[in-house]
C-alpha positions as CSV (number, residue, x, y, z in Angstrom):
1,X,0.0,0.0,0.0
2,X,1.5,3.2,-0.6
3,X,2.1,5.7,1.7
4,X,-0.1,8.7,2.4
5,X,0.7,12.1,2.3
6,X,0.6,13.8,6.0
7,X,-2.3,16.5,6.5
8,X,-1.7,19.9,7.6
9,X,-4.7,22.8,8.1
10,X,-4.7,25.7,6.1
11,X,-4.9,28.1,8.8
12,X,-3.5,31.5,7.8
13,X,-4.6,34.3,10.3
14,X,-5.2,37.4,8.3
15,X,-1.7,39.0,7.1
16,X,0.4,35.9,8.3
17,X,-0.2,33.7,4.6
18,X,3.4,33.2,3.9
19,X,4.0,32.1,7.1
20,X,1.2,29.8,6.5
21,X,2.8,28.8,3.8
22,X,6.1,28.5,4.8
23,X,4.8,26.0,7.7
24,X,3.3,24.3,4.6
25,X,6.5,24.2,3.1
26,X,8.0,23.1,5.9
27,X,5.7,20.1,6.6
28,X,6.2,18.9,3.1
29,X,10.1,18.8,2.8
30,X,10.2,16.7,6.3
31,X,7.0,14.4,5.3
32,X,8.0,10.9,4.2
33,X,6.5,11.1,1.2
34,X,8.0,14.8,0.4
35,X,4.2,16.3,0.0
36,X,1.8,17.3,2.7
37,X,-1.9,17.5,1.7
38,X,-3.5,20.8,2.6
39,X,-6.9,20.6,4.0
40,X,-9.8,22.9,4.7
41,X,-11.1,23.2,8.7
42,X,-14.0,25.5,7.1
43,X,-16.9,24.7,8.9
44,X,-15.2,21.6,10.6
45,X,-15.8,19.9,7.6
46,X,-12.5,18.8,7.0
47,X,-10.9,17.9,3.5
48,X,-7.9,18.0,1.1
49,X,-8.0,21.5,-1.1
50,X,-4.5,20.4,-2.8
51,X,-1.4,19.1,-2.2
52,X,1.6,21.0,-1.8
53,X,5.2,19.6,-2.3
54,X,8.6,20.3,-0.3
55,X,10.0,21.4,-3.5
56,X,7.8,24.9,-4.2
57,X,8.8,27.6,-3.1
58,X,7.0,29.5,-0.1
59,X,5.5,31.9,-2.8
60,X,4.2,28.6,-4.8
61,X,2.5,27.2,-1.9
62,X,0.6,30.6,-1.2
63,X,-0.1,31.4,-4.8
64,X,-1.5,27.8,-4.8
65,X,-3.2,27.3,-1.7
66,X,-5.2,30.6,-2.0
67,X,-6.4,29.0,-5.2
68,X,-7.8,26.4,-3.9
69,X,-9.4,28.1,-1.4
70,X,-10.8,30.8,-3.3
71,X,-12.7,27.7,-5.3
72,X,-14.1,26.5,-2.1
C-alpha cells in the first residue's frame, strides 16, 4: 500500500499567509512522502484543497493554496 501524504490545516490568520505557507513548506520537505496534503477546517468539515510539495517555493504554496481556497 502506498504511503499517504501527511495532512496539515490551512490556517493562515489574516496577514500571516506566507507564514502559513512557509509552515506548509515546511511540513512537506520533512514528510516521508515529500508532500503534505493541505486541508480545509471550514466549517469543521475537514478535507484535502491540494497538495503541496517540499520542493515549491514558499511563494508557490501561497499562490496555490489561496487558489484552492478561493474555489471552495
Amino acid at each position: 500500500m502506498a504511503e499517504k501524504n501527511p495532512q496539515r490545516f490551512d490556517n493562515p490568520t489574516p496577514g500571516m499567509q506566507h507564514d502559513n505557507a512557509l509552515q506548509l513548506q515546511h511540513g512537506a520537505q520533512t514528510s516521508t512522502t515529500g508532500q503534505v496534503d493541505v486541508q480545509s477546517g471550514h466549517n469543521g468539515n475537514h478535507h484535502t484543497i491540494t497538495t503541496v510539495s517540499g520542493t515549491q517555493s514558499a511563494d508557490e504554496i501561497q499562490a496555490q493554496v489561496e487558489q484552492a481556497r478561493n474555489k471552495q
